[in-house]
C-alpha positions as semicolon CSV with decimal commas, in nm:
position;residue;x (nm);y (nm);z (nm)
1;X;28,221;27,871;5,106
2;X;27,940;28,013;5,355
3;X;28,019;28,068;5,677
4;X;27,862;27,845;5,994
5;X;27,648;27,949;6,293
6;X;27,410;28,206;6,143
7;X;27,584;28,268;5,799
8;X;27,418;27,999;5,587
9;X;27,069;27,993;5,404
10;X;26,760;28,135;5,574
11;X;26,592;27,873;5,777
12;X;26,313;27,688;5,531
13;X;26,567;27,745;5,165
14;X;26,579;27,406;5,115
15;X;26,176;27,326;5,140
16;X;26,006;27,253;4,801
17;X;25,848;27,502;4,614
18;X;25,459;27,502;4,647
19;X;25,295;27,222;4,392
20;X;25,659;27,098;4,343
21;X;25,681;26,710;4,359
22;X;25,887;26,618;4,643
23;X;26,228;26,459;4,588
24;X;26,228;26,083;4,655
25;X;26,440;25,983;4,902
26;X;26,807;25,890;4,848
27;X;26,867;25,505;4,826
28;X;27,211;25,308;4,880
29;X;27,441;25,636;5,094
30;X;27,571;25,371;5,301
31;X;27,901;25,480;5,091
32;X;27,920;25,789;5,239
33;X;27,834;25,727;5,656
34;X;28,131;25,917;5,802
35;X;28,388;25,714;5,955
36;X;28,441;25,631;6,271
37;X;28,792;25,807;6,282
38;X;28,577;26,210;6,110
39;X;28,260;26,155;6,312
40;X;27,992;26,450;6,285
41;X;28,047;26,580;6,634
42;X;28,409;26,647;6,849
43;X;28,439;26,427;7,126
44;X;28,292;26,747;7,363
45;X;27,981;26,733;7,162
46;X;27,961;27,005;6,952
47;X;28,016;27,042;6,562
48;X;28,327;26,938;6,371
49;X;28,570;27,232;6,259
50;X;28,579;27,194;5,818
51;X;28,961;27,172;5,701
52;X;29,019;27,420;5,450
53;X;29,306;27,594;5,265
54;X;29,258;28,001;5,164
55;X;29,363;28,183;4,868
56;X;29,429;28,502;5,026
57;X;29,636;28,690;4,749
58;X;29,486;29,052;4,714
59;X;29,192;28,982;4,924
60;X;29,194;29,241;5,268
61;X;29,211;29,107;5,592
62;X;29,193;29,325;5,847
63;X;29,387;29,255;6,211
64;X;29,251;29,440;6,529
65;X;29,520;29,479;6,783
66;X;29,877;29,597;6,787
67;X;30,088;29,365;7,018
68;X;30,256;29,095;7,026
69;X;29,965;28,815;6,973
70;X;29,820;29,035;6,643
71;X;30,198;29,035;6,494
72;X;30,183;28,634;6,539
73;X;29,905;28,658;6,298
74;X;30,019;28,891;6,108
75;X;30,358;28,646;6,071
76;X;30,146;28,385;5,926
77;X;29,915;28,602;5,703
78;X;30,258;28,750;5,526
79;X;30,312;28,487;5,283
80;X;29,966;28,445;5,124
81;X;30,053;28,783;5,045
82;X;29,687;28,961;5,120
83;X;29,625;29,315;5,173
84;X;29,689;29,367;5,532
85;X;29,521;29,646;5,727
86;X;29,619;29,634;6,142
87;X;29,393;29,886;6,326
88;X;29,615;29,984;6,656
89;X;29,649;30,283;6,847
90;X;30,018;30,172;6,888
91;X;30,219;29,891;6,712
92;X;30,499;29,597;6,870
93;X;30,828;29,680;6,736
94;X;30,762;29,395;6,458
95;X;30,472;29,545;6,341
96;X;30,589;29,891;6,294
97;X;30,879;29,747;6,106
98;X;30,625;29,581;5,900
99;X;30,425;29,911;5,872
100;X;30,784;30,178;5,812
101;X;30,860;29,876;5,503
102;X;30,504;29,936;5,334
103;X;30,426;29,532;5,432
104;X;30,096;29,630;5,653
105;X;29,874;29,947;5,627
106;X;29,819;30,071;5,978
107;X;29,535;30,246;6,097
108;X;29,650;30,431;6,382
109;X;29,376;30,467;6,600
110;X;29,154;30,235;6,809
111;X;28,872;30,012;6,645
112;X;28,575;30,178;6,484
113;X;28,253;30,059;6,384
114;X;28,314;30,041;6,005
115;X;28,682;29,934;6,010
116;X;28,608;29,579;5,851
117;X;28,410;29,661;5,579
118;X;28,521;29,506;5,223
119;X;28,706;29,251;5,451
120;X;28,730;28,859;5,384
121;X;28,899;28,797;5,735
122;X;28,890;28,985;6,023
123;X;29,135;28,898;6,345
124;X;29,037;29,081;6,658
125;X;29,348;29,026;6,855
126;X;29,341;29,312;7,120
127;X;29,355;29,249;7,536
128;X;29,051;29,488;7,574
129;X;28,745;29,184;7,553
130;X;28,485;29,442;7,486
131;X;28,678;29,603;7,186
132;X;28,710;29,198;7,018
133;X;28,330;29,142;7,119
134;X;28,245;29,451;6,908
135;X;28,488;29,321;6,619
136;X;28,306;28,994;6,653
137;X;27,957;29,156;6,639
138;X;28,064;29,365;6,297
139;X;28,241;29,083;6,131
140;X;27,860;28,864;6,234
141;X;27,663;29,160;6,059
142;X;27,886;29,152;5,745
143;X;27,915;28,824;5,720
144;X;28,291;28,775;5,735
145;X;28,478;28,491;5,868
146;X;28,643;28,605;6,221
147;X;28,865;28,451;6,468
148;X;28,874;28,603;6,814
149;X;29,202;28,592;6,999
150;X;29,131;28,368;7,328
151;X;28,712;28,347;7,236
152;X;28,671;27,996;7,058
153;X;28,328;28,060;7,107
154;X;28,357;28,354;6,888
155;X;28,567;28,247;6,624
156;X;28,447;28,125;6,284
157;X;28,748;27,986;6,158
158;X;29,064;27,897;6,386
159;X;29,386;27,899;6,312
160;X;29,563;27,593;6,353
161;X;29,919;27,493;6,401
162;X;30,125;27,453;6,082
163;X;30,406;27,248;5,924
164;X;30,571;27,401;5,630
165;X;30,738;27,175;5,404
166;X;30,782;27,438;5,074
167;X;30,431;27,400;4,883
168;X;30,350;27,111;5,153
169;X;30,179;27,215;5,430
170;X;30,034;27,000;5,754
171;X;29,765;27,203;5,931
172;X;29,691;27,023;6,305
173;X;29,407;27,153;6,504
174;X;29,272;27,039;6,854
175;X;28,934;27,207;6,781
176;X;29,017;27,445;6,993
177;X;29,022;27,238;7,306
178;X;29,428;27,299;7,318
179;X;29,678;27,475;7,105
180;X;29,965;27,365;7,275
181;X;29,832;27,038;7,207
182;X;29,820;27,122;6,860
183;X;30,172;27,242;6,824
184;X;30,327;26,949;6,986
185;X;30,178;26,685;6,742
186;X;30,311;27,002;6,427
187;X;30,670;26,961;6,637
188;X;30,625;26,495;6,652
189;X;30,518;26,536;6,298
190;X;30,843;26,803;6,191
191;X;31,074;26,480;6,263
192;X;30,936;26,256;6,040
193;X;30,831;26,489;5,745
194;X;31,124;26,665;5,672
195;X;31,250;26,966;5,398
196;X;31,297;26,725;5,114
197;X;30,877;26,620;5,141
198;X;30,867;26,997;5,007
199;X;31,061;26,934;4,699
200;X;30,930;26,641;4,658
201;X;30,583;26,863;4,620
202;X;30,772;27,073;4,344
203;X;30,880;26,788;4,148
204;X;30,493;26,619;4,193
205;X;30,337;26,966;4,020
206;X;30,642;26,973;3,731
207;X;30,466;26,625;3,699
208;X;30,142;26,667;3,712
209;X;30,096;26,916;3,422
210;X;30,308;26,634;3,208
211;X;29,986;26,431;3,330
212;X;29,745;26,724;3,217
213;X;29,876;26,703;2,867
214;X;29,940;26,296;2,859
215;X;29,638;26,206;2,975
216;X;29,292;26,322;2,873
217;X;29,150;26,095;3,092
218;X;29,109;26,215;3,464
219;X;29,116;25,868;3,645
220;X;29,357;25,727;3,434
221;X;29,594;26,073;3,516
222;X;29,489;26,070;3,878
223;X;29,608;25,671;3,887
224;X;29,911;25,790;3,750
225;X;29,966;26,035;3,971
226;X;29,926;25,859;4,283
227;X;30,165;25,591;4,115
228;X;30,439;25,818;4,054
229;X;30,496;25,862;4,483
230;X;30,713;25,666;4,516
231;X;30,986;25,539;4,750
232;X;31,259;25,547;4,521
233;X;31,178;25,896;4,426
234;X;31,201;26,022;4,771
235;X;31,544;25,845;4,843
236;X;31,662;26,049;4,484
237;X;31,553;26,393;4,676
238;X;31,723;26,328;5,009
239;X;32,036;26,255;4,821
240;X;32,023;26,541;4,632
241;X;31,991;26,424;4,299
242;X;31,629;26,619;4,178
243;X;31,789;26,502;3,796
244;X;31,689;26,117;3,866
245;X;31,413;26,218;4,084
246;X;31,265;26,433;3,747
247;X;31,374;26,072;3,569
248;X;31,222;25,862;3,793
249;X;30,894;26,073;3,766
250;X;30,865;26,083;3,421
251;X;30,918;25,692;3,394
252;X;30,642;25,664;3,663
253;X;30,355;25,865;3,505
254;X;30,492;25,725;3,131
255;X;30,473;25,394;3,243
256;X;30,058;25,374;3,260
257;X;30,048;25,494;2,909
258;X;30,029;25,119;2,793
């Protein structure tokens, strides 16, 4: 994916080529109007942020800052399991933990000019604004995706508020109008979804590749799929009993083979 505000195509890529016939012009797209409930702008005017879920294994991210708001990102990062790089002069107790246990590579030594290069992400996360403005300004140059602690403005991507559910995860976002916003509708949404929605994910991708090989057909798998989440499976995970669940599953997705 391409980065927004200045990280896109050149201004005129999408114009035809000289003597090319121009396209005709789309018919019938009522189908895709947004709804009323995704609109194209946020209710302050400005562009929608894009949902999106990162595969982060291996790739670097780099955090700017040492204290206590870089080791909350730092928290989160930890289990996509990227290669970390925090550029401090000094680290929070939690970091240098992180850093004596080989879980972080620590630069220690204030921001540089430089320090983000080969980076996907980039996290300036320091209380000196002019040291995250000049993060902001290298990660624009390179081209990588940066969020800038307290500077929505700033930020290419946010970070919103998550609830994790084993491989199930709720991501709630106020578009950066209010985080503790955010994390109260993550904390009304925690009592309804609870730990057994994230087994209930396991057992859904043990069934899924028994769709893969049962079905060579993608709609007719997909329609299978969506059948096989079901009530009664759900009520076999909260009592404990993953055997019927797996039963129940298999007689589910089995059952549209007809």
């Amino acid at each position: 994916m391409q980065p927004h505000d200045g990280f896109g195509a050149h201004a005129g890529a999408d114009a035809p080529a000289r003597g090319a016939r121009p396209e005709p012009a789309a018919r019938n797209v009522d189908h895709v109007a947004p709804s009323p409930s995704f609109g194209a702008t946020d209710p302050a005017g400005g562009p929608r942020l894009y949902p999106a879920f990162l595969r982060l294994a291996e790739a670097l991210v780099v955090v700017v800052g040492g204290g206590a708001v870089a080791a909350r990102k730092v928290a989160l990062l930890l289990p996509c399991q990227p290669t970390l790089r925090v550029v401090a002069p000094q680290l929070c107790p939690a970091l240098r933990d992180l850093a004596d246990r080989s879980e972080i590579t620590w630069v220690a030594r204030p921001y540089e000019r430089g320090d983000l290069a080969g980076a996907l992400l980039a996290f300036a996360a320091t209380d000196d604004p002019a040291t995250n403005r000049a993060v902001w300004s290298e990660a624009r140059r390179r081209r990588i995706w940066v969020n800038v602690a307290d500077d929505p403005a700033r930020c290419t991507f946010t970070v919103p508020a998550v609830l994790q559910r084993g491989g199930l995860a709720v991501a709630v976002s106020s578009g950066s109008a209010s985080p503790a916003l955010a994390g109260l509708v993550r904390d009304v949404l925690a009592q309804a979804v609870g730990p057994e929605y994230g087994t209930l994910a396991m057992l859904m991708g043990e069934v899924r590749q028994q769709a893969q090989r049962r079905y060579a057909d993608r709609a007719r798998r997909e329609q299978a799929l969506r059948g096989a989440v079901a009530e009664d499976v759900l009520a076999a995970v909260r009592r404990g009993d993953l055997d019927a669940a797996r039963a129940r599953l298999a007689e589910l997705v089995a059952g549209e083979d007809e």
